[in-house]
N, C-alpha and C positions, 0 to 999 in steps of 0.2 A: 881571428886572423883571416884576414883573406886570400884567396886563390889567385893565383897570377891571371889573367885578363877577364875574370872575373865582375862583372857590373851588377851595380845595385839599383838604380834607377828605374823610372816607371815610363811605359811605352802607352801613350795613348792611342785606345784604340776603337773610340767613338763617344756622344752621349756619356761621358762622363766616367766611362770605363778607363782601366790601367792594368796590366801585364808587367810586372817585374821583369825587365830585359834581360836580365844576363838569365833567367830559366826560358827564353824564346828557342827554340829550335829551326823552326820552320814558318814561314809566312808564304800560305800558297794561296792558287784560284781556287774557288771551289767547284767548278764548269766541269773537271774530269769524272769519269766515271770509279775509279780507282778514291777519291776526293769525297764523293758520295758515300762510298761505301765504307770508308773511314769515317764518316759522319755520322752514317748509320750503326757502325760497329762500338762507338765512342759511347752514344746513348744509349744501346742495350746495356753497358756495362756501367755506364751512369759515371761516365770520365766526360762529357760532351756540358760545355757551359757556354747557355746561348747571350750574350750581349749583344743582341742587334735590335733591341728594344721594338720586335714587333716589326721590321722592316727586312729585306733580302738580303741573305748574305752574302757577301763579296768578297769574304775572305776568309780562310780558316788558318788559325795559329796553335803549331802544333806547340809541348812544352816538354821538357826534361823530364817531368813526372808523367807523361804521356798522358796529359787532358788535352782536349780537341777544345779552341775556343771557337766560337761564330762571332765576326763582324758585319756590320754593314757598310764599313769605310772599304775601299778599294784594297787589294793586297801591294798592287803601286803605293800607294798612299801611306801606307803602312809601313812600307817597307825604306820611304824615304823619311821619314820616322824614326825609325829604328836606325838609319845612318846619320841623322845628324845625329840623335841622344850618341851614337858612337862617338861621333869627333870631339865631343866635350868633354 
């Protein structure tokens, strides 16, 4: 059964990566300091999965189970992404 607004679909989110959307939380920059230290807090606890295939990340996508993902696609990019998959 499913949950009312609930989505199953996969969010691309570079190089051949996907994020199941309806567990997305959060699509932020990673520029801030706050951002950083989320990043850093994510990999000591070994919640932090890096998909940017060896290139800068440009985005970090938080998730419901609180894993920290790393992009290299833009968080703009992403995030208009993640509004079309919505309007389907």
């Amino acid at each position: 059964m499913q949950k009312q607004g609930q989505r199953h679909g996969l969010l691309n989110i570079g190089f051949g990566n996907f994020v199941v959307i309806g567990r997305v939380v959060s699509i932020v920059n990673p520029t801030s300091a706050p951002m950083r230290r989320l990043r850093e807090d994510a990999r000591q606890e070994g919640r932090l999965i890096d998909a940017t295939q060896g290139r800068k990340t440009r985005a970090i996508i938080i998730t419901d189970s609180n894993h920290v993902i790393l992009s290299a696609i833009q968080a703009e990019t992403i995030g208009q992404r993640f509004s079309a998959e919505e309007g389907e």
